[in-house]
NUVEX-557108 format. One record per residue (C-alpha): residue number from 1; residue in three letters; x, y, z. Coordinates in steps of 0.05 Angstrom, whole numbers, plus 5000, padded with zeros to 4 digits. Layout:
N
num->NUM&residuo->ALA&px->X&py->Y&pz->Z
...
This chain:
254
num->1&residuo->UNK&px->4308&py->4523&pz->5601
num->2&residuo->UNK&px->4267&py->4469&pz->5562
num->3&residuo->UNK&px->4230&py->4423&pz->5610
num->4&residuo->UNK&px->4231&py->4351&pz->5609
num->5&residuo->UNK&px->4152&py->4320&pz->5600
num->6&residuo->UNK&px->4176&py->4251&pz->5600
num->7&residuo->UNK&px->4239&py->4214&pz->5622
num->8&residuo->UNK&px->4258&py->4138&pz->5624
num->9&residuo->UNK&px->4314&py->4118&pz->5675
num->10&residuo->UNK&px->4351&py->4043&pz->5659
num->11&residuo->UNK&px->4285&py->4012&pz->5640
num->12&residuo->UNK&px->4293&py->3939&pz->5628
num->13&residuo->UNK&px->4227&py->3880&pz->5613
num->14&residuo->UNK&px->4242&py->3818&pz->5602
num->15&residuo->UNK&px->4185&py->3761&pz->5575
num->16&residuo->UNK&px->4202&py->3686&pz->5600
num->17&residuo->UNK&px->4281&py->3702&pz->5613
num->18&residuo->UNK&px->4283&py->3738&pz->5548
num->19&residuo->UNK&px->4299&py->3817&pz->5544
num->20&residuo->UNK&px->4247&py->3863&pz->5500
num->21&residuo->UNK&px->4273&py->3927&pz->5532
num->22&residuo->UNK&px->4348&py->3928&pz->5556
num->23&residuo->UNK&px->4369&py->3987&pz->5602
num->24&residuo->UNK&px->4335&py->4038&pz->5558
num->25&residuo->UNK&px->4338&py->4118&pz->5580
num->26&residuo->UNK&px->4304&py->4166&pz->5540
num->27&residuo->UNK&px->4279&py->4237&pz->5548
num->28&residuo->UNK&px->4227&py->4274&pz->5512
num->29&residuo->UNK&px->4223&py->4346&pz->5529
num->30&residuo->UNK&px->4156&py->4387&pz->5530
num->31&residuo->UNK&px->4136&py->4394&pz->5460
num->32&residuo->UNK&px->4184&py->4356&pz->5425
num->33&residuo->UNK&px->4163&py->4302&pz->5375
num->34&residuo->UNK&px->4212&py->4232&pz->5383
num->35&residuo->UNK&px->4201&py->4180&pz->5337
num->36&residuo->UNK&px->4223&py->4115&pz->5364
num->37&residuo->UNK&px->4246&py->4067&pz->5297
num->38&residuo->UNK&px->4273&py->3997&pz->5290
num->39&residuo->UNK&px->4259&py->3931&pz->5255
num->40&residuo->UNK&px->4190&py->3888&pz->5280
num->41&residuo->UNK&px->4194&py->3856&pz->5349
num->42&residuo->UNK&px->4256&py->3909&pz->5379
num->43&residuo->UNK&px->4218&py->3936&pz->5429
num->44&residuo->UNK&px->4179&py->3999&pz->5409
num->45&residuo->UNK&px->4107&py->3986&pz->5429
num->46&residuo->UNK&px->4130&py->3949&pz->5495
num->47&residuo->UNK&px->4166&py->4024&pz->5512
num->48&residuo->UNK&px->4100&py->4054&pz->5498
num->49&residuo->UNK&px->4055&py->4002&pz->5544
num->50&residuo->UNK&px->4108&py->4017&pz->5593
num->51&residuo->UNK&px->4095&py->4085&pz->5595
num->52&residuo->UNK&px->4020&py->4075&pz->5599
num->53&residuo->UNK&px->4025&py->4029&pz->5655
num->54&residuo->UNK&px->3997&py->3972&pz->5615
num->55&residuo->UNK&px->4060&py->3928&pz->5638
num->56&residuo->UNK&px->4108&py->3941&pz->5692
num->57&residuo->UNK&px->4192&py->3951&pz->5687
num->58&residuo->UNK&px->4228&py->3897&pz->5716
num->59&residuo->UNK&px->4272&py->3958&pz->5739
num->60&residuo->UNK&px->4278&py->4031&pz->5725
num->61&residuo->UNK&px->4246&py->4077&pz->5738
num->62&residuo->UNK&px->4193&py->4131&pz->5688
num->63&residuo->UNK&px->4167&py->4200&pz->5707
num->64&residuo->UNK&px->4117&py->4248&pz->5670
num->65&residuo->UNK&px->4130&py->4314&pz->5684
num->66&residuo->UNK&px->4176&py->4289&pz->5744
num->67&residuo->UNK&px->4115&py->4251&pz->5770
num->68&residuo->UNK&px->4145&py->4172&pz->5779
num->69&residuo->UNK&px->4089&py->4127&pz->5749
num->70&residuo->UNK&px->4071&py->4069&pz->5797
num->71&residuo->UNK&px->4010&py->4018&pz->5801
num->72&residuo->UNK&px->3981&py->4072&pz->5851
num->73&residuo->UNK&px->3985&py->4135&pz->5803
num->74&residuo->UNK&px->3965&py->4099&pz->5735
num->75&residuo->UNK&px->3901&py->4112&pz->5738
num->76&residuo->UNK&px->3913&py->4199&pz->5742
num->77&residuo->UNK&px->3972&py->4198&pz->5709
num->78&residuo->UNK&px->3932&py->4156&pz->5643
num->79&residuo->UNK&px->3887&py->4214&pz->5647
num->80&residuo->UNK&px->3945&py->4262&pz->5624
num->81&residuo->UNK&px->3971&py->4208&pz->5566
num->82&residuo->UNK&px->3936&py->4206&pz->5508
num->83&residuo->UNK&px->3945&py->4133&pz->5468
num->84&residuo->UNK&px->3936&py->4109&pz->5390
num->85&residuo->UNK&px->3949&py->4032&pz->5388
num->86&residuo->UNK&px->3956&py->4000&pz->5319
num->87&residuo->UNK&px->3892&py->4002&pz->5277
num->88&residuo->UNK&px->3861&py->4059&pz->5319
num->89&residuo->UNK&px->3828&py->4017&pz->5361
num->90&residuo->UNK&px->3760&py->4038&pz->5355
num->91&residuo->UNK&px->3697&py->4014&pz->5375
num->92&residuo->UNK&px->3655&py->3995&pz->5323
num->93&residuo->UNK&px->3590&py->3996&pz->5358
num->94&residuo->UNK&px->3602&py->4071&pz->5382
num->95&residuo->UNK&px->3585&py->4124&pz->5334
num->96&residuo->UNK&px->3649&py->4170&pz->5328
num->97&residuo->UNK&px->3617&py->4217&pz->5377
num->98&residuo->UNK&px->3613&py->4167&pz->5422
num->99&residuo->UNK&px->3682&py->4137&pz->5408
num->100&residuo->UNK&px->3717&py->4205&pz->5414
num->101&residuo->UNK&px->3672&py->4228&pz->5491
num->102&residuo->UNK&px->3685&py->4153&pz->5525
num->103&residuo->UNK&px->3743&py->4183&pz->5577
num->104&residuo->UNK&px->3706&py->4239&pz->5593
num->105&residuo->UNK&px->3642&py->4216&pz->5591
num->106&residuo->UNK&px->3674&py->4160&pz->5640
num->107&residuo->UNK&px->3701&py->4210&pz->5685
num->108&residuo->UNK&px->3628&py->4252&pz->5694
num->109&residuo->UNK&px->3649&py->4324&pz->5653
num->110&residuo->UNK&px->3596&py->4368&pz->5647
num->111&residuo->UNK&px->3550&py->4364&pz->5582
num->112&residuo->UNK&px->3568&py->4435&pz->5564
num->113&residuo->UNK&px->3645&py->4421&pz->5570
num->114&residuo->UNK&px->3646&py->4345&pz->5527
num->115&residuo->UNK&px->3613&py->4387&pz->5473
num->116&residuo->UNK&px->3659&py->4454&pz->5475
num->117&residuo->UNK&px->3723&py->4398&pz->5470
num->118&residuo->UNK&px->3686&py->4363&pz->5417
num->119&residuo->UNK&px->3683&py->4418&pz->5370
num->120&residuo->UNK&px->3748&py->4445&pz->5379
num->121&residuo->UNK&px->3768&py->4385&pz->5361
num->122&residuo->UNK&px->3733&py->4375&pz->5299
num->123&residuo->UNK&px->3746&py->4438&pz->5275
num->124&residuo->UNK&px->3823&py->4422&pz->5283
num->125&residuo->UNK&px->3801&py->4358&pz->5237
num->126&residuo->UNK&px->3757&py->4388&pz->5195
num->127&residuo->UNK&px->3697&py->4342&pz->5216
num->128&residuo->UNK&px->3623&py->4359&pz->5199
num->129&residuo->UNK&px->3566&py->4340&pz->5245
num->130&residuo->UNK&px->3546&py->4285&pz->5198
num->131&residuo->UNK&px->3614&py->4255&pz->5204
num->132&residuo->UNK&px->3612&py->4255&pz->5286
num->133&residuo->UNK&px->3548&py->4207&pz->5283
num->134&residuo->UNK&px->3575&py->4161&pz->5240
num->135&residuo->UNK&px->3604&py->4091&pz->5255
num->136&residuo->UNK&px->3679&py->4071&pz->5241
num->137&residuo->UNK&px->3646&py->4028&pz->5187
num->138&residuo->UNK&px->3625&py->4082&pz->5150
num->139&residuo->UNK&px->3697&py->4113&pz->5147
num->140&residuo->UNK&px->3764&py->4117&pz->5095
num->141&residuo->UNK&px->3824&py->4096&pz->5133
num->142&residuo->UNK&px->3845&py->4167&pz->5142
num->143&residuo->UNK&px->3776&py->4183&pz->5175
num->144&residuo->UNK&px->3782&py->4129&pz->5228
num->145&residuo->UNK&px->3856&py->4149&pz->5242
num->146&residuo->UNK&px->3839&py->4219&pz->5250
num->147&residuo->UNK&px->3776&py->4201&pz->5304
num->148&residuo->UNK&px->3828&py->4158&pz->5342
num->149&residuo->UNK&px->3869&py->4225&pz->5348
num->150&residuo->UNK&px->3814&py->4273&pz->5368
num->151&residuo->UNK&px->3805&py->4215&pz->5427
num->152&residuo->UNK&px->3868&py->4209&pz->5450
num->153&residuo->UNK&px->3868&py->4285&pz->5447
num->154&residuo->UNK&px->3798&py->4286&pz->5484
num->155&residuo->UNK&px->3824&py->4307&pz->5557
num->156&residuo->UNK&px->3885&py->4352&pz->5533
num->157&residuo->UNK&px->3937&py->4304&pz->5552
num->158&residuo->UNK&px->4014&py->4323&pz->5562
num->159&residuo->UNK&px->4038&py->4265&pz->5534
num->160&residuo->UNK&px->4013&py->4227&pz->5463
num->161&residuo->UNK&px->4034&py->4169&pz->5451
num->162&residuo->UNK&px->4023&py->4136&pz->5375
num->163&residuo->UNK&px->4036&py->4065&pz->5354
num->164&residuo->UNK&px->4041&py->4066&pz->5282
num->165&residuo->UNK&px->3988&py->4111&pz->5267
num->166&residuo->UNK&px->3989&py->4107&pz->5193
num->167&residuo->UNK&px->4020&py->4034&pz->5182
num->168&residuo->UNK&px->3966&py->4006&pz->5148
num->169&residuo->UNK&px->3937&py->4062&pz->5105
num->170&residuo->UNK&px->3959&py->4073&pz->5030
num->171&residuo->UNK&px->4016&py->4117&pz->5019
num->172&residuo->UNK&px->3979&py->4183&pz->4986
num->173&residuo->UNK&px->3928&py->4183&pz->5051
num->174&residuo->UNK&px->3988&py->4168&pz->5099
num->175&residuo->UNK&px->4032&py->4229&pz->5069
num->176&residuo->UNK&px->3965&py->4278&pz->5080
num->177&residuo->UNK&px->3966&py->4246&pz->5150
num->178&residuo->UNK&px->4036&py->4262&pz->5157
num->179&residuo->UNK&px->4036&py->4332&pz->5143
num->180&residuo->UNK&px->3970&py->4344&pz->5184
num->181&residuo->UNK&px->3994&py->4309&pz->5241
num->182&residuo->UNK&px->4054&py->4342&pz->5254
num->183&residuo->UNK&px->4020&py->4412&pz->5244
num->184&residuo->UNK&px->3973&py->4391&pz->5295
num->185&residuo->UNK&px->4027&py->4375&pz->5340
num->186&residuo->UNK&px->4067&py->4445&pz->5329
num->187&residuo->UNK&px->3997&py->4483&pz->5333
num->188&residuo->UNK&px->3972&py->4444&pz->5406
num->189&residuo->UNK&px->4050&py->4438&pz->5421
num->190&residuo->UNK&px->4039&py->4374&pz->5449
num->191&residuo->UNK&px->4094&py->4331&pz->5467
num->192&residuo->UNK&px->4094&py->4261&pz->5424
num->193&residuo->UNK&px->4132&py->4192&pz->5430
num->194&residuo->UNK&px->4114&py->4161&pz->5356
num->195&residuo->UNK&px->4129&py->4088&pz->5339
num->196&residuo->UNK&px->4140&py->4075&pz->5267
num->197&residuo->UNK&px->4182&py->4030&pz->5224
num->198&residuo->UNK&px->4195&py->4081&pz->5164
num->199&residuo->UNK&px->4250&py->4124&pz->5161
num->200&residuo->UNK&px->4225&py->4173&pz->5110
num->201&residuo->UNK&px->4164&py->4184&pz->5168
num->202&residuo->UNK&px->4212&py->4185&pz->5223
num->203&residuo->UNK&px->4253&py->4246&pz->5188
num->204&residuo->UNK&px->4189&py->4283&pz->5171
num->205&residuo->UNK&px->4152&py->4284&pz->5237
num->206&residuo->UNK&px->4211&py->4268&pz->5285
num->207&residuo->UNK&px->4243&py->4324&pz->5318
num->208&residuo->UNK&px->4294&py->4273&pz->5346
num->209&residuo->UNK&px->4300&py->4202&pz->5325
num->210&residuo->UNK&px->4318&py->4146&pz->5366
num->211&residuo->UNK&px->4340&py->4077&pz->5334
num->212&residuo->UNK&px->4327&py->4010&pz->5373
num->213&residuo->UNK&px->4356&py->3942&pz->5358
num->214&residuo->UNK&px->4333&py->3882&pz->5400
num->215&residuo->UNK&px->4307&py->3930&pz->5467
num->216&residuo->UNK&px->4373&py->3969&pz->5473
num->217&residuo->UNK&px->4384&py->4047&pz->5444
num->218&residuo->UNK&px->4424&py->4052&pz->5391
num->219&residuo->UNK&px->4430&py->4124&pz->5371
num->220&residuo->UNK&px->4383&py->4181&pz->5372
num->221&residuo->UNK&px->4384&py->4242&pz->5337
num->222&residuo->UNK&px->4374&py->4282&pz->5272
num->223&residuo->UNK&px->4365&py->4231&pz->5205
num->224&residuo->UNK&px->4440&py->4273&pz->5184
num->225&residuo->UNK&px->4461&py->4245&pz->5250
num->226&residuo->UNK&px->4449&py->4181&pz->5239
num->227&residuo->UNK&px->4477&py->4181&pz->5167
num->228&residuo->UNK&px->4534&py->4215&pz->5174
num->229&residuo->UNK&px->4559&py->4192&pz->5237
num->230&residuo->UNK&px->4532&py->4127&pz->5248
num->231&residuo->UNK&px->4541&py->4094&pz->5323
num->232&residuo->UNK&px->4547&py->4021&pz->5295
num->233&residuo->UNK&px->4545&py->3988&pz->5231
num->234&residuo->UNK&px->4467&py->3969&pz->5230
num->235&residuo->UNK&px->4452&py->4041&pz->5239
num->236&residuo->UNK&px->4479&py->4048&pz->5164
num->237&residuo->UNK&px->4453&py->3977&pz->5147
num->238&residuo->UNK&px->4382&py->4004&pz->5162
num->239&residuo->UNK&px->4380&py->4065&pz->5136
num->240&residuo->UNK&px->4398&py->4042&pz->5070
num->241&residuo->UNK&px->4355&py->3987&pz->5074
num->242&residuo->UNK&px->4301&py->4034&pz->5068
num->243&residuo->UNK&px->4329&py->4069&pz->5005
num->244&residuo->UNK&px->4297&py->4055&pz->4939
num->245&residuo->UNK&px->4324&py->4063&pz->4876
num->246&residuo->UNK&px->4273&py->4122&pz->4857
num->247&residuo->UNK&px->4280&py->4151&pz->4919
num->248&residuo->UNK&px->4338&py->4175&pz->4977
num->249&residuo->UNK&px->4348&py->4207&pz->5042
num->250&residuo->UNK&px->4384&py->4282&pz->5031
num->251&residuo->UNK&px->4455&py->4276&pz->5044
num->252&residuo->UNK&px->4453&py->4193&pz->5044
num->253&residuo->UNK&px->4499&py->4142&pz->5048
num->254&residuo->UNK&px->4529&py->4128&pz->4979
């Protein structure tokens, strides 16, 4: 029986009488990749704070690993999340050492430890010492993604959570990302919830998909799902949307 890691219950979050999340249920199961997708402003990211406790449901209810998140658990239950906002979020007067060891330096491991977990985790990156006393400065945009990883990835977490990771990189580095990222996934078999606005990145890394249109769930499910039995018309509407003429989803809409 596959376990459920994380699961949403009838979350809604409204801002000044207006609705960002509208009774939204989801499940992720343990080791599962979901991409959450949908147009700028539905309601992605404000799932993902929700999760980390950085804003509360006005009702609903979330669990991790059938643990209910409250105000009084947050601070544990953060420990087992790990989180990649937009842009990486780095600190740019922290070498990448230091930007990677912050949690657990914060939460008093043991010298020996910090440094065991830091070079399992740049060998998973393929970092060299030189590269882990650097500044984010000094780094390509792939570089700085990858040290965002390695510290959300710092205290073994359940649970990652990735806010468009690779928006903002150019697309040869962000289809190397691509590939390594989901290998890393499948080789720590971590359960992810990734936010992204491409479809083509959604059907590569996503083992299901879930389309959102103004807060509410529209369909989730295999990319073949979605195409070839759509739940609504904007399902089609933004798939092909996303089409190019030099390029296509297998089996798309014609």
């Amino acid at each position: 029986m596959i376990s459920s890691m994380l699961d949403l219950r009838n979350i809604n979050k409204s801002f000044n009488n207006i609705d960002a999340v509208k009774n939204f249920s989801l499940t992720a199961h343990s080791g599962q990749i979901v991409v959450l997708i949908g147009r700028s402003g539905c309601g992605k990211s404000t799932i993902l704070k929700l999760i980390m406790g950085l804003l509360e449901p006005d009702s609903g209810s979330i669990k991790l690993n059938n643990e209910e998140i409250s105000q009084k658990n947050i601070e544990s239950i953060r420990q087992r999340i790990g989180y990649v906002i937009q842009e990486g979020g780095l600190f740019p007067h922290l070498s990448v050492k230091d930007n990677i060891t912050i949690m657990a330096e914060y939460l008093n491991w043991p010298a020996d430890k910090i440094e065991n977990r830091l070079h399992e985790l740049a060998g998973i990156m393929q970092f060299s010492a030189d590269i882990l006393q650097r500044f984010p400065l000094q780094l390509s945009g792939g570089q700085r993604q990858r040290v965002s990883l390695m510290r959300a990835l710092m205290l073994d977490p359940d649970l990652l959570l990735l806010d468009e990771p690779l928006g903002s990189l150019d697309p040869m580095i962000r289809f190397d990302l691509q590939q390594e990222l989901k290998d890393i996934f499948r080789k720590l078999n971590k359960t992810v919830l990734l936010v992204t606005h491409d479809m083509g990145e959604a059907a590569f890394c996503g083992d299901e998909i879930v389309l959102i249109r103004d807060g509410r769930l529209v369909q989730k499910g295999s990319l073949q799902d979605l195409i070839k039995n759509p739940a609504e018309p904007f399902v089609s509407a933004f798939i092909n949307a996303q089409r190019s003429p030099l390029d296509s989803f297998p089996g798309g809409i014609e």
